[in-house]
C-alpha positions as CSV (number, residue, x, y, z in Angstrom):
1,X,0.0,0.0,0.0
2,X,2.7,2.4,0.8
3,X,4.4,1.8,-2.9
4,X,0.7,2.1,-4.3
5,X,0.6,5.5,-2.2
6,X,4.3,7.2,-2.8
7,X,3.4,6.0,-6.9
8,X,0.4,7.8,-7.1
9,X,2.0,11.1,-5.5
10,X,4.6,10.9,-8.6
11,X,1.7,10.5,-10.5
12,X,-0.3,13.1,-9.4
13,X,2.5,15.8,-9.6
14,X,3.3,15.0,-12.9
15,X,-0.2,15.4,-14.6
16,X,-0.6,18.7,-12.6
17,X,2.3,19.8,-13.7
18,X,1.3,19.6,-17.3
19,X,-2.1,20.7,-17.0
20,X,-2.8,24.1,-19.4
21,X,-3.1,27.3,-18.0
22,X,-7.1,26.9,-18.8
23,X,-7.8,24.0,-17.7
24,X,-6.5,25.2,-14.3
25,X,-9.5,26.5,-12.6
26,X,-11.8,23.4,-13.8
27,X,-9.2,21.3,-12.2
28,X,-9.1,23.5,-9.0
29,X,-12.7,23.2,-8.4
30,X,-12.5,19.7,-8.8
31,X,-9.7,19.1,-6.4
32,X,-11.6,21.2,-4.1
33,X,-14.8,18.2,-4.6
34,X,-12.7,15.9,-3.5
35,X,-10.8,17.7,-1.1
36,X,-14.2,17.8,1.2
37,X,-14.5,14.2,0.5
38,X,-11.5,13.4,2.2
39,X,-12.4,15.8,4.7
40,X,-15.3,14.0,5.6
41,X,-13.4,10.6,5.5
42,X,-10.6,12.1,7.7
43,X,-13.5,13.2,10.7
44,X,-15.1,9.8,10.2
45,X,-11.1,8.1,10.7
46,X,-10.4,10.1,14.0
47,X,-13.7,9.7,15.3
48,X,-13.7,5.8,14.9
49,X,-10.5,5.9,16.2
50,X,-11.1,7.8,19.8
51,X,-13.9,5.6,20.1
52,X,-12.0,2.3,19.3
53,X,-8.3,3.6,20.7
54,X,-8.2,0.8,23.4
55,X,-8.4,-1.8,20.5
56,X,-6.4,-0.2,17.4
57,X,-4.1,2.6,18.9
58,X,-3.9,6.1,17.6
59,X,-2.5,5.8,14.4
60,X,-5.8,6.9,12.5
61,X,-6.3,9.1,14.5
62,X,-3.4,11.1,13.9
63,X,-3.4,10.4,10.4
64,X,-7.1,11.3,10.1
65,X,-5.9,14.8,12.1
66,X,-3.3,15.1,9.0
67,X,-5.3,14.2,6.2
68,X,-7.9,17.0,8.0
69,X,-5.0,19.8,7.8
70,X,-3.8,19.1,4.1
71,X,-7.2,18.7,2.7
72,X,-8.6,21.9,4.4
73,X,-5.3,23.4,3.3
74,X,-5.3,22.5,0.0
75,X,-9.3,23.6,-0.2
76,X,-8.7,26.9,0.9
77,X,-5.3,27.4,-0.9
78,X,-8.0,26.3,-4.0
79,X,-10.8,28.7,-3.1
80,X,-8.2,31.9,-2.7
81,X,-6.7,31.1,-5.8
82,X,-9.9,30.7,-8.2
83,X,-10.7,34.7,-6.5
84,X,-7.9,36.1,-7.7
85,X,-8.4,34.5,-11.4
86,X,-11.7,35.8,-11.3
87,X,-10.9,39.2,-10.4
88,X,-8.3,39.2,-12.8
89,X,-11.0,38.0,-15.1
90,X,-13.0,40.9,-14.1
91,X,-10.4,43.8,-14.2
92,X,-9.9,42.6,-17.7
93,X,-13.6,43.2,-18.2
94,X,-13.6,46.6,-16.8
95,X,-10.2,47.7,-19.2
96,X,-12.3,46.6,-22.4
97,X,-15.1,48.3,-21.7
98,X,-13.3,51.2,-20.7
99,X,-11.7,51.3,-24.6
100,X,-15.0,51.1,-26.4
101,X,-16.2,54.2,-25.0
């Protein structure tokens, strides 16, 4: 599981690496879908594992408490950077307009 894992991060850089500049924000919004998935699974992981600590130890819970961190990180980081491509979207707007009259 761990090759499977450390594999798909390679992966996973590489094709974002290549992505266009405009397929970008598509991809953005759907890393943030998925990004509140894992969120979800990540509460679900450390809440099974307080309950059940006696029996399994705390290792999901501590991984669930990372995978929490990254995810919200990397759904915020997403959010913050689709505003500022929108408002440059917008200020572009605003300049062509601004020639035609």
């Amino acid at each position: 599981m761990v090759t499977i894992f450390i594999l798909a991060c390679f992966v996973g850089y590489y094709v974002v690496l290549r992505v266009t500049p405009a397929l970008h924000a598509p991809l953005m919004s759907v890393t943030n879908a998925i990004s509140s998935v894992i969120v979800m699974v990540a509460l679900d992981a450390v809440l099974v594992g307080l309950y059940e600590i006696e029996r399994h130890g705390g290792a999901s819970v501590w991984f669930g408490i990372f995978a929490i961190l990254l995810a919200t990180a990397n759904i915020v980081g997403g959010f913050m950077l689709t505003r500022r491509m929108l408002s440059m979207f917008a200020g572009k707007k605003k300049h062509v307009t601004e020639k035609r009259q």
